[in-house]
Structure formats: structure tokens, C-alpha cells
C-alpha positions in Angstrom: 147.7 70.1 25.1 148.0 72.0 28.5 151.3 72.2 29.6 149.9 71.8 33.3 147.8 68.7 32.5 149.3 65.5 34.1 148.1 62.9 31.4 147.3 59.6 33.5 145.2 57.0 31.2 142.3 55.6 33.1 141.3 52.2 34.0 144.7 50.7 33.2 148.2 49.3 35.2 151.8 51.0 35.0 154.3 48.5 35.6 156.8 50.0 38.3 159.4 48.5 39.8 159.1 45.0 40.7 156.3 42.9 41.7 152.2 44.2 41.4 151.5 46.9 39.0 149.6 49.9 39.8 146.3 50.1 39.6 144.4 53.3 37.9 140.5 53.3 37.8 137.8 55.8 38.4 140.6 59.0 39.1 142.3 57.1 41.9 145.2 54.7 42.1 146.3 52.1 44.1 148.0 48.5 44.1 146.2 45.3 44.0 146.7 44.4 47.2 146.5 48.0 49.2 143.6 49.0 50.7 144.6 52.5 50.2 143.4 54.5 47.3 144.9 58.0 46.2 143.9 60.6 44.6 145.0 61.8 41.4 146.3 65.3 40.7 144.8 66.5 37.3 147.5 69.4 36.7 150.6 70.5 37.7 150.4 73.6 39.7 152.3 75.9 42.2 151.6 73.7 45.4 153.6 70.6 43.7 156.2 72.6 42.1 156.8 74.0 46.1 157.2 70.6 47.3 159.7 69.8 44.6 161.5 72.2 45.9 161.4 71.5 49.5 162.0 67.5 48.4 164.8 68.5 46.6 166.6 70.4 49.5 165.4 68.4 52.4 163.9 64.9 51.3 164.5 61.5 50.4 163.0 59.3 47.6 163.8 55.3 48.7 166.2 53.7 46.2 164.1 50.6 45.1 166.7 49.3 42.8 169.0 49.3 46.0 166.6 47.8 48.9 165.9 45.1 45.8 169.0 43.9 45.8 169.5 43.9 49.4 165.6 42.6 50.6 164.6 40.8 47.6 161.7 43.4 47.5 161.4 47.0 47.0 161.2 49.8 49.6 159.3 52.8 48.9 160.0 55.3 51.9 159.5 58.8 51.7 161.2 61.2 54.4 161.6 64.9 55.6 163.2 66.1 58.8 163.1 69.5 59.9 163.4 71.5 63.6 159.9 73.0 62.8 157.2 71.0 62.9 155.2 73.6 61.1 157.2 73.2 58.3 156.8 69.2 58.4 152.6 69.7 58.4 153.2 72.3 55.5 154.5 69.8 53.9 151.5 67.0 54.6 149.0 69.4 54.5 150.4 69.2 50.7 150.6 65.5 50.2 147.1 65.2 52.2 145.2 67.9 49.5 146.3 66.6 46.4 146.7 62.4 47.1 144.3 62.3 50.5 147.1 60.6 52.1 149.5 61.5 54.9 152.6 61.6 56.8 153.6 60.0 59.8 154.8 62.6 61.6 156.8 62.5 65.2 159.7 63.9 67.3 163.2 62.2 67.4 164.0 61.7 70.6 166.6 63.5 72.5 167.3 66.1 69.3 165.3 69.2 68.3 164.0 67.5 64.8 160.4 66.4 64.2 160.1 64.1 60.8 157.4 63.2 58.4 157.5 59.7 56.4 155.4 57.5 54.2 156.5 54.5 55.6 155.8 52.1 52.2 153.4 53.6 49.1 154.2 52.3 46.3 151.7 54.9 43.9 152.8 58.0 45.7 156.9 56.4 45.2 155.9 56.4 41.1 154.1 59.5 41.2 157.0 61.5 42.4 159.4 59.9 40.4 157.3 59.2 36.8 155.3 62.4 37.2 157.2 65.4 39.2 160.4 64.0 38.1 162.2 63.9 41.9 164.8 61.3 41.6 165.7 58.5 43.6 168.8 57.7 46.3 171.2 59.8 47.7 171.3 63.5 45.5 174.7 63.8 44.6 173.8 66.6 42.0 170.4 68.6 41.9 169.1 69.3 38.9 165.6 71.3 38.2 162.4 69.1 36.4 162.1 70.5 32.9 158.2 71.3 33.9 158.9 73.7 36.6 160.9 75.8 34.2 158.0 75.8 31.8 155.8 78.3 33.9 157.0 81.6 36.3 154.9 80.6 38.9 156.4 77.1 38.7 159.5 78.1 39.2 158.8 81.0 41.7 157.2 78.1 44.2 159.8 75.8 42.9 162.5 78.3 44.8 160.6 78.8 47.8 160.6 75.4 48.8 164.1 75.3 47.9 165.1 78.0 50.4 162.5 76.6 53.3 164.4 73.6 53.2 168.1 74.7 52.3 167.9 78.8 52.9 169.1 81.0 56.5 168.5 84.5 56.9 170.6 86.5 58.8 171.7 90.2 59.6 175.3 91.0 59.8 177.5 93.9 60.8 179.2 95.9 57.6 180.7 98.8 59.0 180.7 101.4 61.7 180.4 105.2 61.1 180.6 107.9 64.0 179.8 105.3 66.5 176.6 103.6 64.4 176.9 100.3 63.1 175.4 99.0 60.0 174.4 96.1 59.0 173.5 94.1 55.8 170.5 91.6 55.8 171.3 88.4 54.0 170.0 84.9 52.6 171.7 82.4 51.8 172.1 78.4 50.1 174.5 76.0 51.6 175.0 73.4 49.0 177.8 70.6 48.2 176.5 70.8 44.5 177.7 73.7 43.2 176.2 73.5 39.7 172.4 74.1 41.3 173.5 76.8 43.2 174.7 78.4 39.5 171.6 77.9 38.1 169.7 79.5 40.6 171.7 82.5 40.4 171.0 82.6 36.6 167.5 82.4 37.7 167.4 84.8 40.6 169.0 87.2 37.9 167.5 87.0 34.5 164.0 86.0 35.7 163.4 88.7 39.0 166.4 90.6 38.9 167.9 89.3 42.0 171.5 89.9 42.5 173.5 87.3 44.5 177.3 85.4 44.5 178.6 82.1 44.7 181.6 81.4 47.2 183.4 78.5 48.8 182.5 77.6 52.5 185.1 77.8 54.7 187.2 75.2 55.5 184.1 72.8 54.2 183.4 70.9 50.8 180.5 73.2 50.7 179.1 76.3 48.3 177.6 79.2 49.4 175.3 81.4 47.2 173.9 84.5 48.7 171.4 87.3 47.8 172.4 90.3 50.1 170.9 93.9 50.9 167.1 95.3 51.7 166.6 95.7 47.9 167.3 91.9 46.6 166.0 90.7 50.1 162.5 92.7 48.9 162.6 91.3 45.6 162.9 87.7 46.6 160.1 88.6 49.2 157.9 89.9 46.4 158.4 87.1 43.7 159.4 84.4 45.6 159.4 84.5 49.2 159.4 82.2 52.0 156.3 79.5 52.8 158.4 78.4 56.2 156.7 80.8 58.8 159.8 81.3 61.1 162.0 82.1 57.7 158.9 84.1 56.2 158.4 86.2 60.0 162.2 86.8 60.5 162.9 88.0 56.5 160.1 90.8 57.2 161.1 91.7 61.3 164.7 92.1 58.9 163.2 94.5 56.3 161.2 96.3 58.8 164.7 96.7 60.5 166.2 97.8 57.6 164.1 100.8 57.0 
């Protein structure tokens, strides 16, 4: 059995949560009383393991068990928020090629944030938590789906949605010599979780030789990992890299720089 192929039985219903079951027939699914049929993805590939990623850092999976409890029925919300739009249609360009559905996207008002949600779908809600394995509520810890680690390129687009949601770039001054200053480029994870940002460095390292350190944000219940220097910076460009165009322009006007 591929390792990629997602395994959905056809013409049958999944019980999920509470209330109508879900619908497969003819390689779409729905619910009975939704006009709205989605596509089903046949494998795992490179374009969902991304948007793991991303999810991971910078989404939110509605808690049905919670809004049950409190409603009397379940709420199936899905949300990202970023300050680049760009980034939020990355992101439904995505959801649109591989379900044929799609965000509602729009500005908050007053703030420099533009969000994408899927106000109430109950088959995209199971999909993402039956199938890619994103969990539910508030992400206290972060842990990796056991499928992306199965396949390099997986993982590789696994870690650039990561950073698009969750990485900075920057360039910083480390020293001055006969009146030239230097500088080092740098990327960097903020996290609360320490534990993912652990694993990732175990990644980084032993699977594209990416050097990087862990250390305690100042003054902040907050962990920093960074990757510094041109020559980790050019290996995370290589294998990795960014898919966020303002992140993916400034981390090569950097290397260019650093030259």
C-alpha cells in the first residue's frame, strides 16, 4: 500500500462528532443536509503537508467537543490571520485545489491583519483532523503527524509552512573591524512550546545539515530557536525555503547581501 494514498471507502457515512454523518459517494463528500460537495484528495503530497505546517503555526481547528457543551451543537470553524494577504490566498488557493472550496477572506478593521475562515464545514473539520492529523482547540504542545515524517519532501514542505507562519528573518550587526561593520543574517522560531522547537532542530540537523540553537526569550515565557549565517541560511533556502513571498524575497535580498 502507498504510503501517500489517503484510503477513503466509497459510497459510505463516517460518523463525526454529533448529529448527521458524512456522506462519501462518487469521490466527493458532503453532509446530508449541505449543498456543498468537496472534493477528495487521493494522496497525500507536498501541498498538504505545507498547510500542516502553516495550520500548525498560525491556525485554528474549532473545538467541537467544547462549542457542544456550550451550544448544544458543534461548531466547525477554521481560521488563519496574517498581515499579508498573499500569504492568506496561498493558503486558499490550497484548500480551493484539493477540496474546491474556499476561504472567506477579509481585512480586520482598524489593524494591519487580513483573515481567512470556513465559517461551518463539517467534512473539511473531519478531514483535517481524521486524515492530516491537525488537532483540535487551543495548541498547547505541537507535535509533528507521523505521515509527514514518512517522506523528505513531506517534511521539507511540512517546515516551510511552519516558518511562513511562525519564522522572521533578520540581519544583525556582529562586529566592527577597521571601521566596517559586519553582520550575521538570521532566521528564527518564536515558540511557547519548547519541545517542537527541539525537534526541529533534530531535523534541521540530521536531515539537511542545518545548524541552529535553542534559547530563552527575554523576559517572556517564550523559546527561541535560530539558524544563523549565509551558509545555514542557503541550506534552508535550498531544502526547505520559504513559500511566503515577502519572507522568500527578503531571505535572498539577505544572501545577495551577504556575498
Amino acid at each position: 500500500m502507498s504510503l501517500t494514498k489517503i484510503n477513503i471507502e466509497n459510497n459510505c457515512r463516517i460518523k463525526y462528532d454529533n448529529g448527521e454523518n458524512i456522506i462519501v459517494e462518487n469521490g466527493m463528500i458532503r453532509t446530508a443536509r449541505s449543498p456543498h460537495k468537496l472534493k477528495i484528495p487521493q494522496k497525500l503530497d507536498a501541498d498538504l503537508a505545507y498547510l500542516v505546517g502553516y495550520h500548525l503555526g498560525d491556525g485554528y481547528l474549532e473545538d467541537v467537543n467544547k462549542t457542544y457543551k456550550r451550544r448544544g451543537r458543534g461548531c466547525y470553524e477554521i481560521d488563519y490571520a496574517d498581515e499579508n494577504i498573499h500569504q492568506i490566498k496561498l493558503i486558499n488557493d490550497i484548500i480551493h485545489n484539493k477540496f474546491g472550496h474556499q476561504l472567506r477572506i477579509y481585512k480586520v478593521p482598524n489593524i494591519n491583519l487580513w483573515k481567512g475562515k470556513v465559517g461551518s464545514c463539517k467534512v473539511l473539520h473531519w478531514f483535517f483532523t481524521a486524515v492530516l492529523k491537525i488537532p483540535m482547540g487551543k495548541k498547547n504542545k505541537i507535535k509533528i503527524p507521523k505521515w509527514v515524517l514518512k517522506k523528505n519532501t513531506f517534511l521539507s514542505n511540512f517546515l516551510s509552512g511552519f516558518f511562513d507562519a511562525e519564522g522572521d528573518i533578520s540581519e544583525t550587526s556582529n562586529h566592527c573591524y577597521k571601521g566596517k561593520r559586519y553582520t550575521i543574517l538570521r532566521i528564527q522560531l518564536t515558540q511557547k512550546d519548547k519541545s517542537i522547537l527541539i525537534k526541529i532542530k533534530q531535523i534541521l540537523y540530521n536531515t539537511y545539515n542545518i545548524r541552529s540553537n535553542i534559547f530563552k526569550k527575554w523576559k517572556q515565557e517564550a523559546w527561541v530557536l535560530r539558524i544563523w549565517g549565509s551558509k545555514n541560511a542557503n541550506r534552508f533556502k535550498e531544502s526547505i525555503n520559504f513559500r511566503n513571498n515577502i519572507k522568500k524575497e527578503k531571505l535572498n535580498t539577505l544572501l545577495e547581501g551577504s556575498k
